[in-house]
C-alpha positions as CSV (number, residue, x, y, z in Angstrom):
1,X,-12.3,33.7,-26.8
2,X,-11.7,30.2,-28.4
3,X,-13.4,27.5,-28.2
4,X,-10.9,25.8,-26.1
5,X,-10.8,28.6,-23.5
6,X,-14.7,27.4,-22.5
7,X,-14.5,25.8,-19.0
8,X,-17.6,23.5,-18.8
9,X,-18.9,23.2,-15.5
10,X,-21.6,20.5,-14.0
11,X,-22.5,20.6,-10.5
12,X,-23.1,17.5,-8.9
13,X,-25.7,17.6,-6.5
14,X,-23.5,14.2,-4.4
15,X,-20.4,16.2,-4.1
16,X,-19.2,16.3,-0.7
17,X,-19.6,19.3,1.5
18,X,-16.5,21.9,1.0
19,X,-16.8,22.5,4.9
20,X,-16.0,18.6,6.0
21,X,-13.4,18.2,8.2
22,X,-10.2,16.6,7.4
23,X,-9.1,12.9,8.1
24,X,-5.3,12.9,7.1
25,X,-2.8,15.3,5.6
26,X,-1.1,14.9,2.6
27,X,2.0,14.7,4.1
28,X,0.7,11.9,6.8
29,X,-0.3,10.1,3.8
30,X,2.9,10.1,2.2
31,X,4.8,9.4,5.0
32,X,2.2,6.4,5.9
33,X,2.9,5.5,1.8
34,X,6.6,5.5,2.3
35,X,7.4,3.7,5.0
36,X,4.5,0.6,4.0
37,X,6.8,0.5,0.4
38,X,9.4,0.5,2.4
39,X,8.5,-2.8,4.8
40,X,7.9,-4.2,1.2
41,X,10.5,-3.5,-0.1
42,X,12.6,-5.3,2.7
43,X,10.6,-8.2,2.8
44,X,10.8,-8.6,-0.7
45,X,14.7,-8.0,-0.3
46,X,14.8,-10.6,2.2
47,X,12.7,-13.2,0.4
48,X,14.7,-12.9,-2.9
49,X,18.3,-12.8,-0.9
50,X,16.9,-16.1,0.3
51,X,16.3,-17.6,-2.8
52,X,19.0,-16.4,-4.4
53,X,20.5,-13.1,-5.6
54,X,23.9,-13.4,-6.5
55,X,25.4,-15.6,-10.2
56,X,26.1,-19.6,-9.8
57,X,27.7,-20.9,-13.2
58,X,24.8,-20.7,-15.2
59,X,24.1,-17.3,-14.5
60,X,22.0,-15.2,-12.3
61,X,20.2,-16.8,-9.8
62,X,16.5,-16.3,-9.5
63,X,16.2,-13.8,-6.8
64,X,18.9,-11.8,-8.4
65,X,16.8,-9.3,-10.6
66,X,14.2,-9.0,-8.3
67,X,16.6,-8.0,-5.6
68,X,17.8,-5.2,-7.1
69,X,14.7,-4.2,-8.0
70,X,13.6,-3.9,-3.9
71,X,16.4,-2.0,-3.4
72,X,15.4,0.3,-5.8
73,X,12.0,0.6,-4.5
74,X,13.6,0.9,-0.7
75,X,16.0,3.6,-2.1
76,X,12.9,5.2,-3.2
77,X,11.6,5.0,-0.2
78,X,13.3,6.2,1.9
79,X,14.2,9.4,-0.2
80,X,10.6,9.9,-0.2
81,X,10.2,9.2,3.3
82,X,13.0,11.5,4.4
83,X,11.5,14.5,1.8
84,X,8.5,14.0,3.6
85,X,9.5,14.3,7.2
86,X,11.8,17.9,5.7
87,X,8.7,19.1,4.2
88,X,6.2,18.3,7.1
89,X,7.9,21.8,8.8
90,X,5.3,23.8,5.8
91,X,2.0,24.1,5.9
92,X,0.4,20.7,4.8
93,X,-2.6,20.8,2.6
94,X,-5.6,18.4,3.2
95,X,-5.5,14.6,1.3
96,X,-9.3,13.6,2.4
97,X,-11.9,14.7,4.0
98,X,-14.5,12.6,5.9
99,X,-17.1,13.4,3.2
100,X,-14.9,12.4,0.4
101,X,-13.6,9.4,2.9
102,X,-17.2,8.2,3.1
103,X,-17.9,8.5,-0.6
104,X,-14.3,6.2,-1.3
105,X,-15.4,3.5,1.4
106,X,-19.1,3.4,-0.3
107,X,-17.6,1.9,-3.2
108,X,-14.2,0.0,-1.5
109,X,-16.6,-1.8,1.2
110,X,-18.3,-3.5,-1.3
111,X,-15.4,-4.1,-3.7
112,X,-13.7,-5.7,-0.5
113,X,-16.9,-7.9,-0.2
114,X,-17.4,-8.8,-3.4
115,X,-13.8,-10.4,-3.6
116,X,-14.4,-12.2,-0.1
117,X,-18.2,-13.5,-1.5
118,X,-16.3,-14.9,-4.7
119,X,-14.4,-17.1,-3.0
120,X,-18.2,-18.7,-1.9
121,X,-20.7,-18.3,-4.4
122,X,-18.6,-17.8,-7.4
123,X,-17.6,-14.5,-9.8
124,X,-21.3,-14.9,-11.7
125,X,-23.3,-14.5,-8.4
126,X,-21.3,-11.8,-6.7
127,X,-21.0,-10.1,-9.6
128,X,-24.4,-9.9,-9.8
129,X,-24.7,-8.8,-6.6
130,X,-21.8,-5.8,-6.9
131,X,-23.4,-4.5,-10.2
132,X,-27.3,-4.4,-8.8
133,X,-25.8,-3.0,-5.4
134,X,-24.3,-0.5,-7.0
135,X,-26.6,0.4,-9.6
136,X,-28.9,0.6,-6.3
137,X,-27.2,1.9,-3.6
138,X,-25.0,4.3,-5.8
139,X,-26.4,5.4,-9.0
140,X,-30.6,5.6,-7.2
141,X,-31.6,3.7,-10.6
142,X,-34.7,1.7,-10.1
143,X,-34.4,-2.0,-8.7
144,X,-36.4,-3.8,-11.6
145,X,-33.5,-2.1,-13.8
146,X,-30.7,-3.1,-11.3
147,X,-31.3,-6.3,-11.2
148,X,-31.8,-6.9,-14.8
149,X,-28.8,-4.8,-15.8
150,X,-27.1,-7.1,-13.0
151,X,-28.5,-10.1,-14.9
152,X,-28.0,-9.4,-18.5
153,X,-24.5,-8.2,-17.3
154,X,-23.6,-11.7,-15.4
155,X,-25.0,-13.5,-18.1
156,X,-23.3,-12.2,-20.8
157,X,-20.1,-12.7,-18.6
158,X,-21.1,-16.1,-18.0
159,X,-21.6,-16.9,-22.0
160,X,-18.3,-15.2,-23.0
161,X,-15.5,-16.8,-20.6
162,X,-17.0,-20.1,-19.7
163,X,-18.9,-21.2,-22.9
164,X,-16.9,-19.2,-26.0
165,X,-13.4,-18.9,-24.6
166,X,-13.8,-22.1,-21.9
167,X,-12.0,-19.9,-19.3
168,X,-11.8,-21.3,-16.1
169,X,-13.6,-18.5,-13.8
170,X,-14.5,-19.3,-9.9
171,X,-17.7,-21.4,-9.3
172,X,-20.0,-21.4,-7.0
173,X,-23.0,-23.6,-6.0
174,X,-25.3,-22.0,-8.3
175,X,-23.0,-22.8,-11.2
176,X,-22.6,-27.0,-9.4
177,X,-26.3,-27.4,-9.9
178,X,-26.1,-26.4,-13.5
179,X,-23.4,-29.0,-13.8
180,X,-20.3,-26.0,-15.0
């Protein structure tokens, strides 16, 4: 046997239950994934028909390109949508469990907050709270090394974009009474 041929195996004491019971089906996923490309796809049609998607005398007008480029992505669609609903008749496998469900919406439900919190106390602040939540709430490391992870992290963020590169970032009020 080579050494390729090994098959290294860690089990992770977190990984959800084998026995959870299932929240949607592959093919309700895809079907679900189809037709929301396919609303965007028409809207984006729409919006760039609007603007413009034909040639004036200096050439294409600017909706023109992307135009085309939503009927692609409808076209795609729908062929995906209609393979979909033909292969719903076979046995459909399992696309998440509620287990593996939860485990996704531990980390999306603070990702979604943390982009919502930005918009009030700044990318330094919430990022320090996303990174010691996490390190917390997630990865069970101790809070003294959370938070200073979290710090060290934000600070070094901090230094980088808005001293060395003088990249505008968004503030908050704990970056207003430091005068940045």
């Amino acid at each position: 046997m080579s050494q390729t041929d090994i098959e290294i195996v860690v089990d992770d004491p977190t990984a959800p239950e084998d026995d959870s019971p299932a929240v949607a089906s592959t093919s309700t996923v895809e079907i679900i994934a189809c037709l929301l490309l396919l609303v965007l796809a028409a809207i984006l049609g729409y919006d760039n028909w609007r603007t413009g998607a034909s040639w004036d005398s200096t050439g294409p007008e600017p909706g023109y390109f992307p135009f085309y480029l939503s009927l692609v992505l409808g076209g795609a669609s729908f062929y995906g949508l209609i393979a979909a609903l033909l292969g719903r008749r076979e046995t459909s496998e399992t696309f998440v469990t509620r287990a593996q469900a939860r485990r996704v919406m531990a980390v999306f439900v603070p990702t979604l907050l943390f982009c919502l919190v930005t918009q009030f106390l700044g990318l330094y602040v919430a990022s320090f709270f996303l990174i010691a939540g996490f390190m917390r709430a997630i990865g069970k490391i101790a809070l003294w090394k959370s938070l200073l992870t979290a710090l060290v992290f934000t600070a070094a963020m901090f230094v980088t974009f808005d001293i060395a590169f003088d990249v505008i970032m968004p503030k908050g009020p704990l970056e207003a009474a430091f005068g940045y």
